[in-house]
C-alpha positions in Angstrom: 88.2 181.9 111.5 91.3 179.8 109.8 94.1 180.1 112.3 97.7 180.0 111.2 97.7 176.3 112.5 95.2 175.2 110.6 96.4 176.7 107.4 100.2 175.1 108.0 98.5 172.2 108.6 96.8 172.2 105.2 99.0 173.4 103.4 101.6 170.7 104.8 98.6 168.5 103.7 98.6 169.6 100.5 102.1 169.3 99.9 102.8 166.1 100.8 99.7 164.8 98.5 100.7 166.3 95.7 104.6 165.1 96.2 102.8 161.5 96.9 101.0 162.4 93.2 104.6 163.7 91.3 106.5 160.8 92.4 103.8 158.7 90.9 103.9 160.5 87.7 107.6 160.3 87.6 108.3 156.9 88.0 104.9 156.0 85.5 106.6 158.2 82.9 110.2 156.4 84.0 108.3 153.0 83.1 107.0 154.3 79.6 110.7 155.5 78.8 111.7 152.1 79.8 109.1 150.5 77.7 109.9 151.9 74.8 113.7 151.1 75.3 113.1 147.4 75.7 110.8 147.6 72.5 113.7 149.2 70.7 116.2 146.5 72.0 113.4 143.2 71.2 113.9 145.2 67.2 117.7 145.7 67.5 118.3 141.8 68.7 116.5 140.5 65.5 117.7 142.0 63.1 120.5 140.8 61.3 123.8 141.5 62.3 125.3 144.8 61.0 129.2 145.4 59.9 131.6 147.7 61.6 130.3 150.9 59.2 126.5 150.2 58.9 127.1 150.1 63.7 128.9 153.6 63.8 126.7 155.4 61.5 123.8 154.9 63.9 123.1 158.0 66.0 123.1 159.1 68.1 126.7 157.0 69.1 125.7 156.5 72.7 122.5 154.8 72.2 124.2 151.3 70.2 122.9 148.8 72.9 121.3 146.0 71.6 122.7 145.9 68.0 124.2 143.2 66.4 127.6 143.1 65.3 129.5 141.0 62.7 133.6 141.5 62.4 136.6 139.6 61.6 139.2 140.3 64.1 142.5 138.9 65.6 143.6 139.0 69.4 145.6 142.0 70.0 149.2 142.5 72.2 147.0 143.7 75.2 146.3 142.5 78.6 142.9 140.8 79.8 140.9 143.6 81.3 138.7 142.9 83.8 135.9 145.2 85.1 135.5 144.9 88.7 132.2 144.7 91.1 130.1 142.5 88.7 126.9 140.1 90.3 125.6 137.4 88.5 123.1 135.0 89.6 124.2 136.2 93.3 128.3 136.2 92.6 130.2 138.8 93.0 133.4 138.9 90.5 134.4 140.4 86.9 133.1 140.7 83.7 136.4 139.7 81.7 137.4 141.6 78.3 140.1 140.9 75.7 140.9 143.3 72.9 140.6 142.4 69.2 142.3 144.1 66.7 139.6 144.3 63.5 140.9 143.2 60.2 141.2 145.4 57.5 138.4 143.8 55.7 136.1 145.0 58.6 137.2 148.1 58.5 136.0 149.0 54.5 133.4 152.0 54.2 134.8 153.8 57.7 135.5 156.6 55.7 138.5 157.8 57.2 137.6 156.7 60.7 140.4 154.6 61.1 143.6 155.0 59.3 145.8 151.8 58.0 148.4 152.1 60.7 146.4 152.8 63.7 143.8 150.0 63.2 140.4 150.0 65.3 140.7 148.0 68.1 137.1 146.3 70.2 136.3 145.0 73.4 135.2 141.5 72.9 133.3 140.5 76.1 134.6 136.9 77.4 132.2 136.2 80.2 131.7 136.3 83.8 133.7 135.1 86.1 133.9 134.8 90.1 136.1 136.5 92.1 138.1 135.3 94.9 138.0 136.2 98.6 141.0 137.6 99.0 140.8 140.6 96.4 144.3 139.7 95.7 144.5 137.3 93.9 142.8 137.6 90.3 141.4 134.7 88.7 143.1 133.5 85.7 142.0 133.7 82.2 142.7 131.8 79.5 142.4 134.3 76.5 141.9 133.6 73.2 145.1 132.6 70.9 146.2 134.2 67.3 145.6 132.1 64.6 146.4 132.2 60.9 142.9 133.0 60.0 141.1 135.8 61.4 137.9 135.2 64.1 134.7 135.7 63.0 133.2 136.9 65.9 129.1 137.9 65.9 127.0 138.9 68.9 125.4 142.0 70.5 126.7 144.8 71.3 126.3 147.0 74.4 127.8 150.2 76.5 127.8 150.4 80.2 125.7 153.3 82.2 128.1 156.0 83.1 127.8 155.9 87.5 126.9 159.1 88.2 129.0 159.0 91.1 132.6 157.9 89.7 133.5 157.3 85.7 136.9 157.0 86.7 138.7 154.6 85.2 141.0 153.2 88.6 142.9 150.8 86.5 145.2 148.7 88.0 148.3 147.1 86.3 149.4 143.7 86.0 148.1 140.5 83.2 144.9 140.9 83.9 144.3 144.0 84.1 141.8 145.1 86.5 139.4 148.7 86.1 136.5 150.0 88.0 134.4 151.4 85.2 133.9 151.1 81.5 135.0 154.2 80.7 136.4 154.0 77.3 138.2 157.3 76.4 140.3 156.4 79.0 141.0 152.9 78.3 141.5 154.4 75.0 144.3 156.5 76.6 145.7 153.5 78.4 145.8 150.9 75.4 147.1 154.0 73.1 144.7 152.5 70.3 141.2 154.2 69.1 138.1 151.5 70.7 134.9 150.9 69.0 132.8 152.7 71.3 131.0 149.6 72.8 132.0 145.9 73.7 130.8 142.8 71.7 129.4 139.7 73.3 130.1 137.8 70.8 128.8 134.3 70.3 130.4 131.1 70.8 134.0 131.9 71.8 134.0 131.6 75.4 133.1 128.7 78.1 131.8 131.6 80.6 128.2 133.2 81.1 127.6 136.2 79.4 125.4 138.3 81.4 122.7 140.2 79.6 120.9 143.2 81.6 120.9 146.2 78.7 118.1 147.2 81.1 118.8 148.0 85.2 114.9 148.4 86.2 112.9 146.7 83.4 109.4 148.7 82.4 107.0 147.2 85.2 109.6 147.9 88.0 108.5 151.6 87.7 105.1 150.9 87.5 104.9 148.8 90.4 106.4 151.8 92.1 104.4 154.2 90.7 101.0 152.2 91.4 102.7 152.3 95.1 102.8 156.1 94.9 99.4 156.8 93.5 98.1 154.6 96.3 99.5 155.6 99.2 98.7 159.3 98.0 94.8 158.2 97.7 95.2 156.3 101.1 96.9 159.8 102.9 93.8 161.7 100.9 90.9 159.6 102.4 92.6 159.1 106.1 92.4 163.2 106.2 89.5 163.1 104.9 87.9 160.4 107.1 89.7 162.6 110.2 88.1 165.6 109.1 84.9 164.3 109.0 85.1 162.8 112.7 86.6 166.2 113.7 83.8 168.1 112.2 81.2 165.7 113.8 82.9 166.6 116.7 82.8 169.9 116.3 79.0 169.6 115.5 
């Protein structure tokens, strides 16, 4: 006769196996999402370089990582920005930002998006940069001057994962500027201007290292972990296994 031990005790058993076995699965289908994202982005970075128009008519809106973008656009009357709690290469600092204003000539085909007096204004990505000890004191940046002739500015494009834990914007004020997260209806809010919805790293306009991880955990990061799943579910299966046998030996 079972007795109610036993059966918690299998039942526990079972459980945990078969949370072992789901967490497996979830991180294997995690790492097939993933792959097919990086696949996506390898396509998006060689193709050629789309125009303000062709960009926002992809959809959905929130999935524009990885294109490339080709405007003309001036530096607008706006502060450096400068998003906070950035690590590159083992650094901590800021990714810093300054705002373009996009020339009329960029803005053709929009269809209405943007009307002639309230131009679309971009982030334009300038690079990393290191931050200082004493959170203080922000490090200076140089940012790009006016000119007679508009920039031509061509790169990638990306948006930022929204945290789940705070989108808040937390801007500071001051030349630069410094924010917590990329959240662009607010910056939108704060600059008074409409923003293309992501920021361009554009090529060739900046002395600092542009940081390029479209992707947090590539593809064969959740594999690894899955593979670590599956296996310690098989090694928890054959260690009860292996005890039952000795206990019914025992028994025997």
């Amino acid at each position: 006769m079972v007795s109610w031990a036993n059966l918690f005790l299998l039942c526990v058993t079972v459980g945990v196996f078969l949370l072992l076995v789901k967490l497996g699965l979830w991180q294997y289908q995690k790492g097939e999402q993933k792959a097919l994202w990086q696949a996506s982005l390898v396509q998006r970075q060689n193709a050629p370089p789309l125009n303000l128009a062709q960009l926002l008519a992809q959809t959905p809106q929130d999935e524009l990582t990885g294109f490339n973008l080709s405007i003309q656009a001036q530096p607008a009357p706006a502060p450096i920005l400068l998003l906070d709690n950035q690590v590159y290469q083992g650094q901590v600092g800021y990714l810093a930002m300054q705002v373009f204003e996009i020339s009329q000539g960029s803005l053709s085909g929009l269809e209405g998006h943007q009307a002639a007096d309230n131009p679309a204004w971009i982030l334009v990505e300038l690079g990393f940069i290191g931050a200082n000890k004493d959170r203080r004191i922000l490090p200076k940046i140089t940012p790009l001057p006016q000119r007679s002739e508009a920039y031509q500015l061509t790169g990638r494009v990306y948006q930022k994962q929204i945290n789940p834990m705070s989108d808040e914007l937390y801007a500071e004020t001051g030349n630069p500027l410094r924010f917590q997260n990329l959240n662009l209806p607010a910056l939108e809010h704060l600059l008074t201007r409409k923003l293309v919805p992501v920021v361009l790293q554009a090529k060739d306009i900046s002395i600092l290292p542009q940081p390029w991880q479209p992707v947090p955990m590539p593809a064969k990061k959740h594999f690894g972990y899955a593979l670590q799943w599956f296996t310690m579910a098989v090694v928890f299966a054959l260690m009860l296994l292996w005890l039952s046998y000795k206990r019914l030996k025992k028994q025997q």
